[in-house]
N, C-alpha and C positions, 0 to 999 in steps of 0.2 A: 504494500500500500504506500501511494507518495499524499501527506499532508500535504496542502496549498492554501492561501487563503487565510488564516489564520493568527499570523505571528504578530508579535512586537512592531509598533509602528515606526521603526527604522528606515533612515533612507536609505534605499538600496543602490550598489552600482554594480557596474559589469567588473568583473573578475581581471587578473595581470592573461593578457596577449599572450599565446604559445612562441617562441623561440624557435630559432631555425632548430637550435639542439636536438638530441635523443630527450623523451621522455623517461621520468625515472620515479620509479611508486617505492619510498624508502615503506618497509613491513615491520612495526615496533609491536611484536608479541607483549605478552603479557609477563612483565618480569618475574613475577611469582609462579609461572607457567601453570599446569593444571591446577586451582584450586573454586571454594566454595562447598559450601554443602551440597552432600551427595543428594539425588532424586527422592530418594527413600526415608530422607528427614523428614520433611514434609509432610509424612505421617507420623514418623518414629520420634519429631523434637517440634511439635505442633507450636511452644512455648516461644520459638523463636521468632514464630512469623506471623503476617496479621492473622487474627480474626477471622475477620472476614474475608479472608480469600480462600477460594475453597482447595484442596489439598492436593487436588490433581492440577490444575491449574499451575499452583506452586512449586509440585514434581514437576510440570513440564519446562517453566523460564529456569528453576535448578540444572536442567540437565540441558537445556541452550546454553546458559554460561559458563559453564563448563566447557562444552564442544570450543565456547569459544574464547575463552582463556588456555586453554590448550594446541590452539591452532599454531601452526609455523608457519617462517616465510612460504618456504615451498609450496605451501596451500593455493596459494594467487599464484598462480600464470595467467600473464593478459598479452594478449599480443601485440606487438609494435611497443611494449613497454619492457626496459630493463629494470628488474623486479630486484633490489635489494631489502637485506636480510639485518636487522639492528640484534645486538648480542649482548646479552647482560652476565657480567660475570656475577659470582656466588654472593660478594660485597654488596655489589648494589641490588641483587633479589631479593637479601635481606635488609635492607633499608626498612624502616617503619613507616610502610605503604597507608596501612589502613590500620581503625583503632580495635582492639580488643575488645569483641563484645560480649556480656555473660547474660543469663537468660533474666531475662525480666520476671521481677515479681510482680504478679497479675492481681495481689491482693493490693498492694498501692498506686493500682494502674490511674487512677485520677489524681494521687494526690501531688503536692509542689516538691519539684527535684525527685519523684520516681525517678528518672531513668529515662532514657532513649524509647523514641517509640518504635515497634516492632513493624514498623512498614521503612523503617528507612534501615537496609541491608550496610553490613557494615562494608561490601566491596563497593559501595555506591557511594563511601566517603574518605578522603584522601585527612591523613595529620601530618604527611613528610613536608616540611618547609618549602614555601616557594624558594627560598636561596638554594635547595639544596637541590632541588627540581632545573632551576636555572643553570647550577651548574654540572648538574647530570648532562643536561642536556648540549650544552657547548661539548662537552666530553665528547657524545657520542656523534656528533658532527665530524668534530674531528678524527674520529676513527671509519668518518662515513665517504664512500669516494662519492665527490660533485666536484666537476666541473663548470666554467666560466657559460652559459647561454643551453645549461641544462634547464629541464622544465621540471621543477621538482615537487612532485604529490606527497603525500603521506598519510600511512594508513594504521591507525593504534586500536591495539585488540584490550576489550578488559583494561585493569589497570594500564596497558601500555597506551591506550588511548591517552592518559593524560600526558605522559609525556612525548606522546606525539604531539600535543598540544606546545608543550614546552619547548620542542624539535622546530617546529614551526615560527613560533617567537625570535629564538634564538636564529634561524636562517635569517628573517629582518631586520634583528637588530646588529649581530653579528658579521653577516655577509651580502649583506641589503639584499636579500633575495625573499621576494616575494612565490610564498607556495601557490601554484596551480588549482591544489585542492586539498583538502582535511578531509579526510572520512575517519571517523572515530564511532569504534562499533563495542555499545554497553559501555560507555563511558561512565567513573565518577561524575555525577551532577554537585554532590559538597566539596566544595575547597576549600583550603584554610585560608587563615587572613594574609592579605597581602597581594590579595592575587592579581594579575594585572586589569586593568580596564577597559573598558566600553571602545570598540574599536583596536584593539591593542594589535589585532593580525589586519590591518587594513581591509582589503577587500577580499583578503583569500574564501573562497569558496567552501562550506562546510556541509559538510553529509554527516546528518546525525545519525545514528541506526543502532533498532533497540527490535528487541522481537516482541510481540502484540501481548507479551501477557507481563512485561517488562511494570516492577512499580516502582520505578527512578522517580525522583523527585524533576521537576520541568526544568528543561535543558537551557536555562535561560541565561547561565553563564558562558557557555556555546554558542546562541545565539547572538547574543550583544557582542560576541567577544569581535565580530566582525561588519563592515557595511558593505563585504558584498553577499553574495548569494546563500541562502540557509534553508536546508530542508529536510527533512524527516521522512526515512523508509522502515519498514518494519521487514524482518526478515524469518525465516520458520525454523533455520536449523543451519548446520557449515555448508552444506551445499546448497541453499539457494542465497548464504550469503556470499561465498565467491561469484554466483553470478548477479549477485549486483555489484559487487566491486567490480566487474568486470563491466559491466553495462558501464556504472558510472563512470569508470576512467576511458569512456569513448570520448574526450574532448575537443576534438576539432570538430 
């Protein structure tokens, strides 16, 4: 499904002009690689997740982010695109991505300072510092081959979505290179303080992508974070989200 219609009343513009260059889709897995609760919580650890979401429902986006926290570069082949591969060593997968969360006591579920509510997933919320995000992210630049009049996408799985976000910052502010496109699939919607502002990727183009039973909080850091193009696909499973990766990075 493509949302349209809809969004924040930003003024929009057309995205950075393709370059004579090769296209290049850099692929920023998810640093933690396969995690998240397994399918079968969802019946077995009812305490963790809403209410009211029914329990099959919650097995089934369990077992999409998974598939897609687990995914590698090699998943995406797109044609007429050099597809690289970003690589986290052991250091930086253990960085304190996301916060530890323990099971809510349901008997102070109304009262002041209970606790986090059980609809906001803790992979849905980042605590690593923006400094240390920023400088991850120059890092992995720097171990990334680009070239001068390449056209450069970016694609972040699960937590690696945010630092594909980061990836993309750091091309602008670093190497004045404005991205082609952002697709960021099951992205953290909480960031910590600091984060940058309203416009901060210019016009870079972003593909938000969540699967239909996804309960992210609204992508609205996402949205703002740029004034050109933003739009919302829903995907069912790994294989029909490569073929939208793959649709979307048709950009001529």
């Amino acid at each position: 499904a493509i949302y349209k219609g809809f969004w924040l009343p930003l003024p929009r513009q057309q995205g950075p002009e393709l370059q004579d260059g090769p296209v290049k889709l850099i692929v920023i897995p998810d640093p933690l690689g396969q995690h998240g609760p397994l399918p079968d919580a969802a019946e077995k650890e009812r305490q963790r997740f809403p209410a009211q979401e029914p329990a099959e429902v919650c097995a089934k986006r369990l077992d999409v982010f998974r598939q897609i926290s687990g995914c590698k570069c090699d998943d995406f082949q797109v044609e007429g695109v050099h597809v690289i591969g970003v690589n986290f060593d052991p250091a930086q997968s253990r960085l304190p991505w996301h916060p530890v969360v323990q099971e809510r006591d349901n008997s102070m579920a109304y009262a002041v300072g209970a606790g986090r509510s059980r609809w906001l997933q803790a992979e849905d919320e980042v605590q690593l510092p923006w400094q240390s995000l920023e400088d991850l992210a120059v890092k992995l630049l720097e171990e990334t081959e680009i070239a001068p009049g390449d056209n450069i996408a970016l694609l972040g799985l699960g937590t690696g979505a945010h630092v594909a976000f980061g990836m993309a910052l750091a091309l602008i502010e670093h190497r004045n290179v404005l991205p082609v496109k952002l697709l960021c699939v099951c992205p953290p919607s909480v960031w910590p303080a600091g984060n940058p502002g309203q416009g901060s990727l210019i016009t870079t183009p972003i593909c938000y992508l969540t699967c239909p039973d996804s309960v992210a909080g609204p992508p609205w850091r996402w949205e703002t974070a740029t004034f050109g193009a933003f739009g919302h696909r829903h995907f069912q499973d790994k294989a029909s989200l490569v073929a939208t990766v793959q649709e979307e990075m048709k950009l001529s």
